[in-house]
KOLVO-584360 format. One line per 8 residues: number of its first residue (from 0); their letters; for each residue x, y, z of N, C-alpha, C. Coordinates in pm, 1 decimal. Atoms other than C-alpha are relative to their C-alpha. Example, Ala and Ser with C-alpha at 12.3 -4.5 7.8 and 13.67 -1.06 7.14 Angstrom:
# residues 2
0	as	89.0:-119.0:0.0:1230.0:-450.0:780.0:90.0:120.0:0.0; -82.0:-119.0:-6.0:1367.0:-106.0:714.0:-77.0:109.0:73.0 $
END
This chain:
# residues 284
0	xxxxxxxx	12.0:-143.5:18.1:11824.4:10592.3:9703.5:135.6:66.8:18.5; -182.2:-62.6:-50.5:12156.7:10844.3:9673.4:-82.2:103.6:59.1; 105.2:-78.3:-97.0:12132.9:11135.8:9839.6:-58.7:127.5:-73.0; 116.7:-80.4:98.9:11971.2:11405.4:9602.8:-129.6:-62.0:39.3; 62.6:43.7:11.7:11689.0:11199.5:9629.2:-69.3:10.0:160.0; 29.2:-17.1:-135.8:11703.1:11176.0:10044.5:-7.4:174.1:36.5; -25.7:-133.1:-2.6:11773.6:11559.1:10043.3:-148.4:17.8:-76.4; 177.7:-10.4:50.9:11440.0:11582.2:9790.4:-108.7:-14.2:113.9 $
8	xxxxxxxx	105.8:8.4:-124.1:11237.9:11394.5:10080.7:-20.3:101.2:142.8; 8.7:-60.9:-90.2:11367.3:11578.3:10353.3:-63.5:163.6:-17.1; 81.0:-148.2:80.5:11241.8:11922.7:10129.7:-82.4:-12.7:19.6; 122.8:15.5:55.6:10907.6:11816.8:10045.2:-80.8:-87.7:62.4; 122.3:169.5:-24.4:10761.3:11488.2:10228.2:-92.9:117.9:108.8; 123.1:-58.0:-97.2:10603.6:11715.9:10490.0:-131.8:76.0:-45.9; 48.8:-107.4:60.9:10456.3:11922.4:10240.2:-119.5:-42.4:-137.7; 84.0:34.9:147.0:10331.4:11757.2:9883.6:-90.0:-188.2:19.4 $
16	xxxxxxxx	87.2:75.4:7.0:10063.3:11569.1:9844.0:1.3:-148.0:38.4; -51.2:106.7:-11.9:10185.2:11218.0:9825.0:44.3:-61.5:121.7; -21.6:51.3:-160.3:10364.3:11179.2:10153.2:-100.6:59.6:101.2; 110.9:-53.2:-103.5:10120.5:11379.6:10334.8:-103.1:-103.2:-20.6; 95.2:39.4:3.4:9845.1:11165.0:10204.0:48.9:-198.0:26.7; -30.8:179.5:-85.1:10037.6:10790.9:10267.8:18.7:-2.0:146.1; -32.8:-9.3:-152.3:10091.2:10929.7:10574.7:-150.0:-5.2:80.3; 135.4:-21.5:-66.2:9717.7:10973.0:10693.2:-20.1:-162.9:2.3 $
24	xxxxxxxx	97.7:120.2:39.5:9620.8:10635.1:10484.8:87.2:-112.9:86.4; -93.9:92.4:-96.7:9943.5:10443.4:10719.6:-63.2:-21.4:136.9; 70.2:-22.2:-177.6:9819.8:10606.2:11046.1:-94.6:-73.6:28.9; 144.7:42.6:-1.9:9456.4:10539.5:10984.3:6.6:-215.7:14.3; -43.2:156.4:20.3:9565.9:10131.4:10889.4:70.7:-66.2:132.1; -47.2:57.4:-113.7:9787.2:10104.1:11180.4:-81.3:18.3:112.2; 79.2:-35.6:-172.1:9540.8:10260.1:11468.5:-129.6:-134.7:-23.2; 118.8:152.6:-50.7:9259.6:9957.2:11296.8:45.3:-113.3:90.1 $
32	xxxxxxxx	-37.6:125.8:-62.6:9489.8:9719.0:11400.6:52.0:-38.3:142.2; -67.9:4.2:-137.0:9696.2:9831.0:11715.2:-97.6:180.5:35.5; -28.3:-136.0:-86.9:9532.0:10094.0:11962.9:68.0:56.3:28.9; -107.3:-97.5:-50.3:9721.6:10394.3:12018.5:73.1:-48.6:165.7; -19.6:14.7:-168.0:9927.6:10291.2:12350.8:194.6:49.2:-7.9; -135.0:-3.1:-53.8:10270.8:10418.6:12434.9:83.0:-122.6:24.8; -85.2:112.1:-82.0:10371.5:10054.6:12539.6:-69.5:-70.1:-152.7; -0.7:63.3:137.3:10302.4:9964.8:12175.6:143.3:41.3:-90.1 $
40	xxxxxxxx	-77.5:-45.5:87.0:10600.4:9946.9:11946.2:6.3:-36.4:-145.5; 23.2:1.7:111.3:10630.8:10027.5:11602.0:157.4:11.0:-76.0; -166.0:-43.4:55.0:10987.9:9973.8:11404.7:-17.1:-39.6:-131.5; 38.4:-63.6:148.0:10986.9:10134.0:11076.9:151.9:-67.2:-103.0; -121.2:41.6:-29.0:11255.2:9943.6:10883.9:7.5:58.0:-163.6; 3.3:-126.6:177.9:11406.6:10159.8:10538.4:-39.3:105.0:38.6; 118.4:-119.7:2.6:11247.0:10454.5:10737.2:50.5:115.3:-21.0; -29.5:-138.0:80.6:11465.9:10695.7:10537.4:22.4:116.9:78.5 $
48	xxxxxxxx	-26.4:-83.4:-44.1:11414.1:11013.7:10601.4:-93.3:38.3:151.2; 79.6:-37.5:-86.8:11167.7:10977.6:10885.7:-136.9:13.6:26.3; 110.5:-77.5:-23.5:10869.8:11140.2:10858.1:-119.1:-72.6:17.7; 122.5:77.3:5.5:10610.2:10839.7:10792.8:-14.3:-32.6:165.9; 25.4:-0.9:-114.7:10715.9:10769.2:11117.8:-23.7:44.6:97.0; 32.9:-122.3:-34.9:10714.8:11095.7:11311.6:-155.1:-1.9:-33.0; 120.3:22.6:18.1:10379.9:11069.6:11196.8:-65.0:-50.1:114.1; 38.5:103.2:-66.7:10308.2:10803.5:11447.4:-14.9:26.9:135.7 $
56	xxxxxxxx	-143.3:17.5:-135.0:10566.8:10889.4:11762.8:-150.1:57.2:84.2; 43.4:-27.1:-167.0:10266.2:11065.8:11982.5:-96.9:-86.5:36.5; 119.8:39.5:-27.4:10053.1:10802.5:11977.4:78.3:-184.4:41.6; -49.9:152.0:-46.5:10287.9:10470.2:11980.5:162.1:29.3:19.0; -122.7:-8.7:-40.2:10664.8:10406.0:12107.7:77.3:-55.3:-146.4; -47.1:45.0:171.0:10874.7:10416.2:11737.4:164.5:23.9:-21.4; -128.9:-32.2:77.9:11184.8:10343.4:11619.6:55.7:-25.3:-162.8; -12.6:30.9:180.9:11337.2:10393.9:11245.4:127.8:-58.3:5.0 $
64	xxxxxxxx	-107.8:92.1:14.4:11608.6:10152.8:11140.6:58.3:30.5:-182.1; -32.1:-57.4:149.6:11795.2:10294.0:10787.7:213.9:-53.8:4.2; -125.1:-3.9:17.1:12134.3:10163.8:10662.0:50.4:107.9:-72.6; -32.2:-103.6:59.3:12180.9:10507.3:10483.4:37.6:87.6:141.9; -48.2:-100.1:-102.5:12394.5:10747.7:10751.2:-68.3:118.5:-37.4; 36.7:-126.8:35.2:12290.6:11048.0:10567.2:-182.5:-24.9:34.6; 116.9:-11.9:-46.6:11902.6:10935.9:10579.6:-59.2:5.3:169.6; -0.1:9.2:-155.2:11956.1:10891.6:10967.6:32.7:137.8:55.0 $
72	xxxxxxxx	-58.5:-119.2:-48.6:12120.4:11197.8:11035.8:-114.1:121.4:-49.1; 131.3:-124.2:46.5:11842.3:11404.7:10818.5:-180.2:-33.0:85.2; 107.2:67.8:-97.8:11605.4:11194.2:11037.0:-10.6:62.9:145.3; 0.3:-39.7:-138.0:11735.1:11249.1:11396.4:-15.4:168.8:-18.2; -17.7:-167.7:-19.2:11795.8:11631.8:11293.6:-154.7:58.1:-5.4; 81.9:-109.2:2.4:11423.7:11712.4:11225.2:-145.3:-76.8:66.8; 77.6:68.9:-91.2:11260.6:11443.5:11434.4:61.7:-77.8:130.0; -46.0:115.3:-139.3:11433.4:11396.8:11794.6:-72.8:-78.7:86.9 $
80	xxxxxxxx	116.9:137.8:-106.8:11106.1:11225.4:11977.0:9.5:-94.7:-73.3; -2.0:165.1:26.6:11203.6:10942.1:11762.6:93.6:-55.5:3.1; -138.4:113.6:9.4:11483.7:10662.8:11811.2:11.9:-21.7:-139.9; -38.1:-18.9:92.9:11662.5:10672.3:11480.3:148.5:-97.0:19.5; -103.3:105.2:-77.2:11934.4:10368.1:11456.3:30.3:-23.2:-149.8; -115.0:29.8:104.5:12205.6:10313.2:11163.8:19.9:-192.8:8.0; -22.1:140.4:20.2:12238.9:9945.7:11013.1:-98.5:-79.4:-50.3; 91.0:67.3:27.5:12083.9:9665.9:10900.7:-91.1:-67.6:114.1 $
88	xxxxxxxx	89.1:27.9:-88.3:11758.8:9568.1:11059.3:31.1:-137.3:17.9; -56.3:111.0:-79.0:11823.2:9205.7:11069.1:67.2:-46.2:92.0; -113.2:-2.0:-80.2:12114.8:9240.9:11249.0:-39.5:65.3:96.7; 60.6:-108.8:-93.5:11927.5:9412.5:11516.5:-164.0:-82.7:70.6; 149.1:70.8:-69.0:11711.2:9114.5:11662.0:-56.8:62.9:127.5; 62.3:-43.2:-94.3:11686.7:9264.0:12009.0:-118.5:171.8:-69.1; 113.2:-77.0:2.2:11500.9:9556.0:11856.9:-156.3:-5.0:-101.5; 108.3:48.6:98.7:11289.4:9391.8:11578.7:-92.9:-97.3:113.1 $
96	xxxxxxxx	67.6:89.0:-128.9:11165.4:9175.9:11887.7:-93.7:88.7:81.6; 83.7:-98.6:-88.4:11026.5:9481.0:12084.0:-101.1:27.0:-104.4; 119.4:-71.8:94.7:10768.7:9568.2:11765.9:-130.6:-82.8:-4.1; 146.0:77.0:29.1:10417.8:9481.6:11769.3:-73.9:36.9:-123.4; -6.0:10.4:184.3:10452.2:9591.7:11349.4:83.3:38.0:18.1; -117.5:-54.2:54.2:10686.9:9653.9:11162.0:-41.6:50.2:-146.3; 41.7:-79.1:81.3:10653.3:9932.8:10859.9:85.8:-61.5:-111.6; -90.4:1.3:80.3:10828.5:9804.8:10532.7:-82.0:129.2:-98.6 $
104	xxxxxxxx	90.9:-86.5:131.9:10693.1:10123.0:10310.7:119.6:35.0:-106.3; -124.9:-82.4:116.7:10884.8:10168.2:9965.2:98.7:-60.1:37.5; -141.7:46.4:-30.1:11150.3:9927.4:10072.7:50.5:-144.9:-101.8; -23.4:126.5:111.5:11116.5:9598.5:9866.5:95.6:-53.0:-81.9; 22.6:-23.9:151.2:11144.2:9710.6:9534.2:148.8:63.4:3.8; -116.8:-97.1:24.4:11489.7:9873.4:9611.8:119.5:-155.7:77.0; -83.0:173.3:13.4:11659.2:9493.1:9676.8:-9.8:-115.8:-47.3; -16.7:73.2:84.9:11775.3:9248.3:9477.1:-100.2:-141.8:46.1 $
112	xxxxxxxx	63.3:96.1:-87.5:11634.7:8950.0:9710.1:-120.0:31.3:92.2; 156.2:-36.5:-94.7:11282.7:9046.1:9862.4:-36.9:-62.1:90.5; 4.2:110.6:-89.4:11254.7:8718.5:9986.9:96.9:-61.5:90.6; -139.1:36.5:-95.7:11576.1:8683.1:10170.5:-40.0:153.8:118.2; 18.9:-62.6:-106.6:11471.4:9007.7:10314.1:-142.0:2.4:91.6; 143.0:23.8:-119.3:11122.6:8983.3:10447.8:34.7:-116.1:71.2; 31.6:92.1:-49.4:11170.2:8648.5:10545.5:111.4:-22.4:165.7; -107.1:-4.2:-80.2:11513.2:8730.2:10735.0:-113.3:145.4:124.3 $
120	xxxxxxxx	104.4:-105.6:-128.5:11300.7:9009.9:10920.8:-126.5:-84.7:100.6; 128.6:91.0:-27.7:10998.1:8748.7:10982.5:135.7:-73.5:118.0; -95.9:111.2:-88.7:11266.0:8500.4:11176.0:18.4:92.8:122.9; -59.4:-56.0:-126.0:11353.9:8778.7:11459.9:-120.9:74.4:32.1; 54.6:8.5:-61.9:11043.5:8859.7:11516.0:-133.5:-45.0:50.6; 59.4:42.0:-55.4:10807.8:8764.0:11748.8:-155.4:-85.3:-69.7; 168.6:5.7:47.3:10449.7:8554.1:11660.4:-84.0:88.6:15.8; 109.5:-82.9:-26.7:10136.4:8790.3:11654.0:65.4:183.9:-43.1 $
128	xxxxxxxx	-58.0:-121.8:71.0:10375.6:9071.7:11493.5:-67.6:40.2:-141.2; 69.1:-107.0:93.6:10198.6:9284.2:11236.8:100.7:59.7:-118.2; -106.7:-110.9:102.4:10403.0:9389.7:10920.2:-130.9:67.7:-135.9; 87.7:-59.5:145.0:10237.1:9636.5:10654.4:121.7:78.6:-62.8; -81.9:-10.1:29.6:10387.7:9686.0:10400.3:-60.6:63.3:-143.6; 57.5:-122.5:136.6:10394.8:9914.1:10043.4:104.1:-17.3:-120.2; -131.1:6.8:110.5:10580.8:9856.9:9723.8:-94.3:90.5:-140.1; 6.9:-103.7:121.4:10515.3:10086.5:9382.8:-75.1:-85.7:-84.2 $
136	xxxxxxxx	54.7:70.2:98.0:10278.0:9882.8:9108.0:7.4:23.1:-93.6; 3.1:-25.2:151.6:10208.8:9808.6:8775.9:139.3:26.7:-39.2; -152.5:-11.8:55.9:10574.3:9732.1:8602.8:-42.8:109.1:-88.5; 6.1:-106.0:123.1:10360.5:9936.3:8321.9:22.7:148.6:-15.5; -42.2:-160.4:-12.9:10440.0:10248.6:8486.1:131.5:25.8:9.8; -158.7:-28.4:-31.1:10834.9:10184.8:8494.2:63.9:154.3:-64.1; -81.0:-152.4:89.8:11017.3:10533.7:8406.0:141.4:66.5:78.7; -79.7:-62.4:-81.5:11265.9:10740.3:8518.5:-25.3:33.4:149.6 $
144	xxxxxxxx	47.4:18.2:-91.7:11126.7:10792.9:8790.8:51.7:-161.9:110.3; -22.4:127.7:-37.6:11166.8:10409.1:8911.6:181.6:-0.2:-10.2; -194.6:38.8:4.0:11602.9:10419.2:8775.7:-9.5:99.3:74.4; -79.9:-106.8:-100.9:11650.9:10740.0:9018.2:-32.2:-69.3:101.8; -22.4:60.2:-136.8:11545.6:10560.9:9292.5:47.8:-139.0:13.7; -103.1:181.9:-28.9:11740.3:10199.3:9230.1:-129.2:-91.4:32.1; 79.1:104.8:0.7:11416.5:10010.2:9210.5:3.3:-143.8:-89.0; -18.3:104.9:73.6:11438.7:9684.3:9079.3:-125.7:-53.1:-69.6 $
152	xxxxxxxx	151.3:45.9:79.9:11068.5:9612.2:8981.9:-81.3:103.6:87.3; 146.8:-18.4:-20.6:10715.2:9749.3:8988.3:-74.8:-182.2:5.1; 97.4:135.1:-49.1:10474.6:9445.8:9173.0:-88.8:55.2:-62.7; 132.6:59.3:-30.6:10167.0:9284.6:9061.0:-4.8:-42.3:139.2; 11.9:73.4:-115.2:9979.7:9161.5:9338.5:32.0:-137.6:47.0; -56.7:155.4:-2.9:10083.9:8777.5:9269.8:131.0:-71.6:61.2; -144.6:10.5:-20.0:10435.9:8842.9:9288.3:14.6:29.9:135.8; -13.7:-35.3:-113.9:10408.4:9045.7:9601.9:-44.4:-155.0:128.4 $
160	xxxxxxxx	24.0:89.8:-64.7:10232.5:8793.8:9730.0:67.0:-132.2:24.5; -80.0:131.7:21.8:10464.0:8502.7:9666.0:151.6:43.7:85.6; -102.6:-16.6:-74.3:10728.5:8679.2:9875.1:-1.4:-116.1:173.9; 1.6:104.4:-168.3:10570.7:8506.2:10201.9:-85.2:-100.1:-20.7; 71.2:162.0:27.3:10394.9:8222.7:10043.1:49.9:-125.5:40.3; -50.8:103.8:-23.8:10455.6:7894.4:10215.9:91.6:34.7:180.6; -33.0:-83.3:-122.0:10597.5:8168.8:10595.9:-143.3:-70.1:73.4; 76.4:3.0:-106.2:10422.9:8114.0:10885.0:-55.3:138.4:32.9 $
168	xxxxxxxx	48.0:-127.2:8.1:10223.9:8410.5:10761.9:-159.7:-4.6:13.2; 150.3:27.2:62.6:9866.7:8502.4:10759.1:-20.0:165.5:-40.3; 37.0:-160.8:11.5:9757.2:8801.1:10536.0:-145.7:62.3:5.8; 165.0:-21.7:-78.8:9488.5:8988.1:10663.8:-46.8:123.6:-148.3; 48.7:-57.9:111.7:9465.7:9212.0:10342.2:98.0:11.1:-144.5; -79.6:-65.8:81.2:9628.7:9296.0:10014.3:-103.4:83.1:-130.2; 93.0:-71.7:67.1:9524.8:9566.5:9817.6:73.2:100.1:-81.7; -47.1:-132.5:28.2:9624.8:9863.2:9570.5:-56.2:126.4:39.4 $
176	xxxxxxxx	53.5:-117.2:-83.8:9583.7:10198.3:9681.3:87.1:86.1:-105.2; -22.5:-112.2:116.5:9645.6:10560.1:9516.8:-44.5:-50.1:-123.2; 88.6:80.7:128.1:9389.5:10400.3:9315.0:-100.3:138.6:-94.2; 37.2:-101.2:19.1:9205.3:10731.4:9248.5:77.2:104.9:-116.5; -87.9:-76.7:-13.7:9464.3:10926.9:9155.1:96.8:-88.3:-140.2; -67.0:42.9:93.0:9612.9:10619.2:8890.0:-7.7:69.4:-123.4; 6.5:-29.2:119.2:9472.1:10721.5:8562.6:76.9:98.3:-54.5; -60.6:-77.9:38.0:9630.3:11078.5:8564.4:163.3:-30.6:48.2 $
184	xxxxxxxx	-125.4:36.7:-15.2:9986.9:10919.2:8699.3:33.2:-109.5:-102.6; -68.6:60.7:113.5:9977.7:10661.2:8439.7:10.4:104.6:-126.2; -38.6:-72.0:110.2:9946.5:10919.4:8174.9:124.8:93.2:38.9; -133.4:-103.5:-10.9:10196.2:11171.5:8332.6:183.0:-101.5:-28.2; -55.0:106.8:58.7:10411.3:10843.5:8322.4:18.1:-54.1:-127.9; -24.3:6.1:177.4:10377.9:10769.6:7939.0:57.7:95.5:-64.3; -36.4:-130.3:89.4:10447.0:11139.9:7854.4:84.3:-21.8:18.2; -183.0:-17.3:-10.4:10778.2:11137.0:8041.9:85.8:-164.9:-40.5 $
192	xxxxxxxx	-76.2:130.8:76.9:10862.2:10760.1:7898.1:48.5:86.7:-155.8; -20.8:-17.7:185.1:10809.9:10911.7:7522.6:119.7:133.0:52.2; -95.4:-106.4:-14.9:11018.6:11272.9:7653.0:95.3:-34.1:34.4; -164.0:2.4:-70.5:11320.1:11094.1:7814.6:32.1:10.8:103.8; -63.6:-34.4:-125.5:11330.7:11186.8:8132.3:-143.2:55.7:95.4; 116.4:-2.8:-147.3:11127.5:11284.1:8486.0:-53.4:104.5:6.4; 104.7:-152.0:-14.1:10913.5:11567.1:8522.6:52.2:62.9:106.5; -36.6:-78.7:-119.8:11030.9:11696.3:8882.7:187.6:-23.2:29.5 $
200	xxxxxxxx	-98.7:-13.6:-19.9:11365.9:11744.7:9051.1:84.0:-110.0:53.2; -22.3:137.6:-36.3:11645.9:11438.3:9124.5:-46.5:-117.2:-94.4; 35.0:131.1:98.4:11534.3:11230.4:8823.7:-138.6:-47.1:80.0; 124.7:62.9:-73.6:11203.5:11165.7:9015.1:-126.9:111.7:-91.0; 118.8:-124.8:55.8:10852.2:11320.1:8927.6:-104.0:75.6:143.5; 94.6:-55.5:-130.1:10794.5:11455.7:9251.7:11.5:166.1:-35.3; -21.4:-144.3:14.1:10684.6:11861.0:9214.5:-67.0:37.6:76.9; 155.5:-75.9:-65.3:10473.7:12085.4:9449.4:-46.9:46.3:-60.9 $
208	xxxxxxxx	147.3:-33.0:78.4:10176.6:12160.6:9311.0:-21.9:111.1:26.0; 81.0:-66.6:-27.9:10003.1:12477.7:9317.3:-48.5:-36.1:124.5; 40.7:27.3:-110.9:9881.4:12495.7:9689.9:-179.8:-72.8:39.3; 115.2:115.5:-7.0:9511.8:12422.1:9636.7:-15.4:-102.9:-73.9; -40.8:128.2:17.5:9605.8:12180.0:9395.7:76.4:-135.9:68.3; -40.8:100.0:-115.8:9807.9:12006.1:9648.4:-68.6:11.7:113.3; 91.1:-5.4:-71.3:9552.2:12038.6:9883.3:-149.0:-101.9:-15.0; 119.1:65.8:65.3:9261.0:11902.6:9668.6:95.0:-170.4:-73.9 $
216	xxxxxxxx	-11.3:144.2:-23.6:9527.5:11578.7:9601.9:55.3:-56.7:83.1; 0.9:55.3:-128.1:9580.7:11507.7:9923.3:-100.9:-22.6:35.3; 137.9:39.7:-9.2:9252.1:11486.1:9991.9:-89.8:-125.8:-129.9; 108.6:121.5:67.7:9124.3:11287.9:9716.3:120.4:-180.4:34.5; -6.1:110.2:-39.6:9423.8:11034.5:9797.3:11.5:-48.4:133.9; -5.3:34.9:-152.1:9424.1:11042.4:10168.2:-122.0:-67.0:-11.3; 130.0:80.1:-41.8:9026.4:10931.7:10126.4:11.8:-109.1:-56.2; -16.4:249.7:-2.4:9154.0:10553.5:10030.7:26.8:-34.4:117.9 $
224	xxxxxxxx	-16.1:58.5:-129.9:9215.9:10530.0:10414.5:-130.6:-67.0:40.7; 159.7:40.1:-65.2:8862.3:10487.6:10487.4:-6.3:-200.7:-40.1; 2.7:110.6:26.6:8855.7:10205.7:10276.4:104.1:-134.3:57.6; -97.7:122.9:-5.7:9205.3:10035.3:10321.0:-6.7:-45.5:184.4; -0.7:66.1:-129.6:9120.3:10036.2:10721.1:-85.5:-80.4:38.4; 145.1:142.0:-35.8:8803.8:9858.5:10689.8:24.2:-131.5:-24.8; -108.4:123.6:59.9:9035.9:9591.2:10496.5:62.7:-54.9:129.7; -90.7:9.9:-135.8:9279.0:9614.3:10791.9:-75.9:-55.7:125.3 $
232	xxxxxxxx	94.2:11.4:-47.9:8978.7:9573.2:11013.2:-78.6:-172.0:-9.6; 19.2:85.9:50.6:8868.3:9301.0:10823.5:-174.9:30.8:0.6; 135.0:-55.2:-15.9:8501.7:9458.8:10782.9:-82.7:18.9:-158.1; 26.7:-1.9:157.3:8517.4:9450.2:10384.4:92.1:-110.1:-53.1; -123.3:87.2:74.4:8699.4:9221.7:10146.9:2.7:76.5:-133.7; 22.0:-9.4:168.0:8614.2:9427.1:9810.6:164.2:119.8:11.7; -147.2:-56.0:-19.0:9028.1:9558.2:9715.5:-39.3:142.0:-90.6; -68.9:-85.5:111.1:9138.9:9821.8:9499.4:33.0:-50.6:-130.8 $
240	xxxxxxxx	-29.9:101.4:108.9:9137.5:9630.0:9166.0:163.5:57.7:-84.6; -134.3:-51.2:28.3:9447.3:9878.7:9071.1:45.3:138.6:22.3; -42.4:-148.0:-54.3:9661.3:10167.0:9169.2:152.5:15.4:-45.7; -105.4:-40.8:53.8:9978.6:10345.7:9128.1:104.0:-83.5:110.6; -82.1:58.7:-85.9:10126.4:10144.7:9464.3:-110.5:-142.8:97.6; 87.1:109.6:-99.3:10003.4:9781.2:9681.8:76.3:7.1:137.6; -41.3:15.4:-179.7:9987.4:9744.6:10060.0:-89.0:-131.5:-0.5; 11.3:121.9:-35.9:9986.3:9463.1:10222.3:-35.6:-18.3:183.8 $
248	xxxxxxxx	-42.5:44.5:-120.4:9933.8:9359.7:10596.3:-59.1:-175.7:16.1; -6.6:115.8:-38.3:10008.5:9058.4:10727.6:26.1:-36.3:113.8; -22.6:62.5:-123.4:10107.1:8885.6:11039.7:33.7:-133.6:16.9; -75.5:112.9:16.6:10342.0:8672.2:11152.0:-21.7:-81.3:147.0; 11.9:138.3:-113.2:10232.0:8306.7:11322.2:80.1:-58.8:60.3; -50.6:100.6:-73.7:10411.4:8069.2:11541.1:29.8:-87.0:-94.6; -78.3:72.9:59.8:10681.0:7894.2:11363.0:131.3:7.9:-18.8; -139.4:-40.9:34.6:11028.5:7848.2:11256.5:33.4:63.1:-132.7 $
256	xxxxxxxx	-39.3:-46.8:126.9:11185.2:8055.7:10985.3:135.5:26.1:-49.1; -107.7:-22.1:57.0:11478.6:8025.9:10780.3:7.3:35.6:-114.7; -35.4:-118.5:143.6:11607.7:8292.1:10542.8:-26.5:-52.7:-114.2; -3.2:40.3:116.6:11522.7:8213.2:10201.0:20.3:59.6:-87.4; -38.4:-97.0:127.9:11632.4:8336.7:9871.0:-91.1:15.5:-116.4; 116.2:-18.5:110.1:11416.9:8466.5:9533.0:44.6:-167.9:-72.9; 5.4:108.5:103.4:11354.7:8145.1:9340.7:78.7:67.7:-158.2; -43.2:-23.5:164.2:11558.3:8146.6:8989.6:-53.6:-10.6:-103.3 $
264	xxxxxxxx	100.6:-9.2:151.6:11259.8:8156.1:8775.3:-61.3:149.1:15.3; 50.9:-134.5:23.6:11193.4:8523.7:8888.2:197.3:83.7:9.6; -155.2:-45.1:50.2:11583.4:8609.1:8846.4:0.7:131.7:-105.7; 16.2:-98.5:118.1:11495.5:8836.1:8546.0:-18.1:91.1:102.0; 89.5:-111.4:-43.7:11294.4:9099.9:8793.1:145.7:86.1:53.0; -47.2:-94.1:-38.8:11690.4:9191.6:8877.2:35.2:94.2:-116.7; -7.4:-113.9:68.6:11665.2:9389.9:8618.2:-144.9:70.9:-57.2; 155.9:-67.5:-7.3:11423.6:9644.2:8541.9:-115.6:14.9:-124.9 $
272	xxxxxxxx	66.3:27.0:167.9:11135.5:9626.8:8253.6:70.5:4.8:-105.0; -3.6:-29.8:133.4:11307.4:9807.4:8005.7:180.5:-37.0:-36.5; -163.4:63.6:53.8:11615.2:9552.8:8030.0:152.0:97.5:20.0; -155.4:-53.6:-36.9:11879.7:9749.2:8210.2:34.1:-56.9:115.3; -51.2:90.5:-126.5:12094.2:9572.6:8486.2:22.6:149.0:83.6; 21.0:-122.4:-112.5:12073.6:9765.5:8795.0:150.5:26.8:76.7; -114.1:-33.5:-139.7:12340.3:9873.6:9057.7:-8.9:-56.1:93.2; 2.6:87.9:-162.8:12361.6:9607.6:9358.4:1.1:155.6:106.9 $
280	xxxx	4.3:-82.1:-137.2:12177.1:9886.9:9654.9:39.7:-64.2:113.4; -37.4:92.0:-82.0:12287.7:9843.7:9939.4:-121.7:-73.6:130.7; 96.7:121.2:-43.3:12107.1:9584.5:10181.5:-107.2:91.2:109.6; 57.6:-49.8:-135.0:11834.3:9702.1:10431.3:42.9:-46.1:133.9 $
END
């Protein structure tokens, strides 16, 4: 992400639909799995501009981990009850060690190696650690949208899944979500493929809505929490057959782990559907 884009979030995530409503369906997912306890920790890693996590801070002990200075600094400035820490998370075993999860949301899909990075995160910490995690779906929705933010792919669930295939992982769900809510984002998505360019501000298609319009879709996608915690829960198995983004949680077993890199038969995905080579972002 540059910073137009972090400057966008810090405008709007509190406000439009979208982050308000991943933010309920996160909460809701993390309280199935870990009771609210102060002596629970949660380290948010990519956590940008903040806010998913702020979300969290009065109910568990949270820190965000962002190699972007500017997303840190727009972080600490409008959320000081949270520890806010510059660098790469790997490099930061003593605090990936204190988390009983760890948040990857929207972080993936914005590095070249997926599997060098989850797996380098998996190695520092602990067995019985909790990661959930969120990447953007369906390559078929690639648009402008996807090149303003330096994404390298839209996941299927297969692919996602093949990031920790063969880890001393066990996943306790995977599912799409903003499943509700797809049909009219894949079409707003086709229009602005055929027009050229993004519907909202920053090359993105984020806009505020009309107020009871953003009201009435926050509500229709905040109510996929119900479902995705019963998942989390493990109280249902029936998924989301498709959506505009997949979550994942998993949990990491008792074993050894050494870093691994994307296999060279998915090499293509560093570039993005519509065959443009990307910009090396920089690393989480």
């Amino acid at each position: 992400m540059q910073s137009e884009q972090f400057q966008l979030h810090a405008t709007i995530e509190e406000r439009h639909w979208w982050f308000v409503g991943r933010r309920r369906i996160l909460r809701r997912v993390v309280n199935a799995v870990l009771p609210p306890s102060r002596q629970t920790t949660i380290v948010d890693v990519g956590c940008g501009t903040g806010a998913n996590l702020a979300s969290l801070a009065d109910q568990y002990s949270c820190i965000g981990i962002d190699t972007s200075s500017e997303a840190v600094r727009l972080a600490a400035g409008r959320f000081p009850q949270v520890r806010f820490v510059c660098g790469a998370a790997h490099e930061m075993p003593e605090v990936l060690a204190q988390a009983q999860l760890v948040m990857l949301t929207d972080v993936l899909e914005h590095v070249s190696d997926d599997f060098q990075l989850l797996s380098e995160l998996l190695a520092v910490t602990r067995p019985g650690t909790y990661f959930l995690v969120t990447v953007p779906a369906d390559p078929g929705l690639w648009s402008e949208h996807d090149r303003s933010f330096g994404h390298y792919r839209r996941y299927e669930a297969p692919r996602l899944e093949r990031v920790w295939a063969g880890l001393p992982v066990t996943p306790i769900f995977v599912s799409h979500f903003n499943s509700r809510l797809y049909p009219a984002v894949k079409a707003v998505r086709g229009w602005n493929r055929w027009r050229g360019h993004a519907l909202g501000a920053a090359g993105t298609d984020f806009v505020m809505p009309w107020a009871p319009t953003n009201w009435l879709l926050t509500r229709m996608f905040a109510g996929e929490s119900r479902k995705l915690s019963a998942l989390a829960k493990g109280q249902r198995r029936t998924t989301y057959p498709a959506g505009v983004s997949l979550m994942a949680l998993v949990r990491r077993e008792a074993g050894p782990i050494e870093p691994r890199h994307k296999p060279a038969c998915l090499s293509s995905d560093k570039f993005n559907p519509v065959g443009e080579q990307l910009a090396e972002p920089v690393a989480v």
